[in-house]
N, C-alpha and C positions, 0 to 999 in steps of 0.2 A: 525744446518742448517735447514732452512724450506723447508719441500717438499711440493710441489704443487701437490694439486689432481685435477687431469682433469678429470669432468665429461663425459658423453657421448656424450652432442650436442658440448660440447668444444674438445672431441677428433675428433668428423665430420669436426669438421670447419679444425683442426691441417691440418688431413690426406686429404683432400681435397687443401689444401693450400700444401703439397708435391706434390702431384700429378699434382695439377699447375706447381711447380717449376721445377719439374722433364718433365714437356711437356708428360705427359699419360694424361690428358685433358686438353682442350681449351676452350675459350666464345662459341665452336659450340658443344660441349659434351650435351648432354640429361641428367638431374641430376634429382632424384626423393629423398626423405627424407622420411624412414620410408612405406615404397611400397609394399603394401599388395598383395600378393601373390598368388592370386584368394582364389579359395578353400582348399588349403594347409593348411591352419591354421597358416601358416609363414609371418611374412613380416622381409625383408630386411633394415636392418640400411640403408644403402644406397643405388643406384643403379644407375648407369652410363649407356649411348648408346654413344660410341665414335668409331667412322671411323667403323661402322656397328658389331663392338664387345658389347655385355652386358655383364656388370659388375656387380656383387652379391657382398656387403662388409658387413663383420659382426664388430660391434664395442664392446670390451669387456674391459671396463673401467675398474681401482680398482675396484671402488664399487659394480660390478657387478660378478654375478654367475655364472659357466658353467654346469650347472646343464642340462639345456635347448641346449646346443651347439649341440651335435651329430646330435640330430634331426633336427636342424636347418642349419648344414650343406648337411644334407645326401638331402634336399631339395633345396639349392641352389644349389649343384652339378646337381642336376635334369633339373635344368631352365638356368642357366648363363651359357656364352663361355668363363668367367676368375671366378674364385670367390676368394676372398681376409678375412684372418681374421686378422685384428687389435686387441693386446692385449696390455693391459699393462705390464709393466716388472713382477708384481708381478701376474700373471699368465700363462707368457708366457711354463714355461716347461709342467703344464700340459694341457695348451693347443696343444702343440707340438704334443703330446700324442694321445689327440682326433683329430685332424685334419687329415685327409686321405691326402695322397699325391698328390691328383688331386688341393689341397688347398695351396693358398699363404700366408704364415703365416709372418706378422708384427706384431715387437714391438716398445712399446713405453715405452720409458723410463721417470724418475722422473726432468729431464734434458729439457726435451721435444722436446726431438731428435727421428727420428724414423729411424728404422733398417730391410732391409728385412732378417729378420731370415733366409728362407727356400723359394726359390723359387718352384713352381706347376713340379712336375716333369713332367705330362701331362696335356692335358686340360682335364675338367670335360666328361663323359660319358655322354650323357644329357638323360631325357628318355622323349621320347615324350609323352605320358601317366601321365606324372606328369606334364611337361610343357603346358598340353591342356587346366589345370586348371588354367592358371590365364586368358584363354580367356573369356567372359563372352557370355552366350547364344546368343544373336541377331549375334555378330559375327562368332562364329562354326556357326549358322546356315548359314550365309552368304558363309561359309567355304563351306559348306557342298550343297549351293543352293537349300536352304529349304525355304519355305514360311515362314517370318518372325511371323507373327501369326497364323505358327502352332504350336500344343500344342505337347509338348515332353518333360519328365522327362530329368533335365542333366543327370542322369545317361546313360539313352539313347543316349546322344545328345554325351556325351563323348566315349561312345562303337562304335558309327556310324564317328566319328572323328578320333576315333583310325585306320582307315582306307585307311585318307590321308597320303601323302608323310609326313617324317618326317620335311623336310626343310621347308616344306608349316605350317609345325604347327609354325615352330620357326620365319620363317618369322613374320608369323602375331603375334606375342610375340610381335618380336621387333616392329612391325608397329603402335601398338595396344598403345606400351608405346611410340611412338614419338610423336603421336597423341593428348595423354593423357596428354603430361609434356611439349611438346614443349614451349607453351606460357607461363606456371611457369618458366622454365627453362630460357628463355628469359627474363622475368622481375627480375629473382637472376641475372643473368651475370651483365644487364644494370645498376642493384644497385652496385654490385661489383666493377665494370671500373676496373681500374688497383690496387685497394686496398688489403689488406688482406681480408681474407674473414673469416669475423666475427659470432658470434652467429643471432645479428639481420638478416644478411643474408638469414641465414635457413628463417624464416617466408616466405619470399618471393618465398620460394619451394611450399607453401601450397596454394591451389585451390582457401584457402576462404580468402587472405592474404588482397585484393579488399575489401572486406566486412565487413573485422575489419575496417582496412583504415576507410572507409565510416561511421563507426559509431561510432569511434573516434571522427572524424571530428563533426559527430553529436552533439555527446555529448559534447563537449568543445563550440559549439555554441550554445546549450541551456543552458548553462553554463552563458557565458558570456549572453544571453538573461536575462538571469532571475536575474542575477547582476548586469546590465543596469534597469532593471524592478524596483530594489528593491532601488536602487541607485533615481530613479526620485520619487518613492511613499515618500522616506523618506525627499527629497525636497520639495516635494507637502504639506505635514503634518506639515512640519516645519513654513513654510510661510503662513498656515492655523493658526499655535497655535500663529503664532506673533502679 
């Protein structure tokens, strides 16, 4: 029998097309792909804003290691109000293992069915001191009602931030990313419609998905330029040598 190996962005699409089916997001969900994570050094397989919850998902294909997991978890529990690890079956035990209990551990099997292992016994601890970092300067400072062009090291910026209310930091998380992804997030739903939601999909998560587009489009009309061009030269020549 053939097993099918689901790569990474083939297992995003899967578990996202659950999550539709199951009603834990909708066309009004906030979807990010690959969500760099300020200054962490992490980013997020995926990330979801649904009915004012964020969602941290780690995706851990066959072909991939968990060499990197711990730390990548010990950081989403820092930031998200759910965090989710997707694994494939053949490393679900020891991912079982690494995954702290604050963590929602799915598997996916070679079938392509997926299974909630291990529901979050709690929600994550979050630490506001690690969540301040995927704010970006102009923002803390705004947080902070600092003169936009004052000069201040982040290290500073983030000691003087550690100061606000915790809700206030997480608020502007989430604000920061609705902000950031709404209009992506809107142009994947409207390509989507009622379809599965496929690999091409994803592109349309990405900021510059517009500016391929556009020079695509370019390119296939200098194309077709210059084969019209070469197309009338070689008529011209012909009715020249006759």
């Amino acid at each position: 029998m053939d097993i099918k190996v689901f790569n990474e962005h083939r297992l995003k699409c899967e578990f996202l097309n659950e999550m539709r089916r199951r009603r834990h997001i909708n066309r009004n969900s906030i979807v990010a792909t690959e969500y760099v994570l300020g200054s962490t050094g992490r980013r997020a397989d995926l990330s979801i804003l649904h009915k004012g919850e964020h969602i941290g998902i780690e995706i851990k294909s066959q072909l991939d290691k968990l060499d990197r997991l711990p730390g990548q978890l010990s950081v989403y529990t820092a930031c998200f109000d759910r965090v989710i690890l997707v694994a494939d079956e053949k490393h679900i035990e020891n991912a079982e293992k690494l995954a702290s209990v604050d963590v929602e551990l799915w598997q996916f099997s070679n079938s392509g069915e997926f299974q909630c292992r291990r529901e979050a016994q709690y929600r994550p601890a979050k630490k506001p001191t690690v969540a301040v970092r995927l704010l970006t300067e102009p923002t803390i400072k705004r947080l902070l009602k600092l003169p936009a062009n004052e000069a201040a090291s982040r290290t500073a910026l983030f000691k003087q931030a550690s100061e606000l209310q915790d809700s206030v930091i997480y608020q502007a998380v989430a604000d920061t990313f609705k902000q950031t992804f709404e209009m992506t997030s809107s142009r994947f739903w409207n390509y989507v419609g009622r379809k599965k939601i496929r690999q091409d999909a994803l592109e349309q998560l990405s900021r510059f998905a517009p500016l391929r587009s556009e020079a695509q489009v370019n390119r296939r009309v200098a194309k077709e330029f210059w084969a019209d061009w070469q197309e009338h030269a070689r008529i011209a020549l012909q009715r020249e040598c006759a």
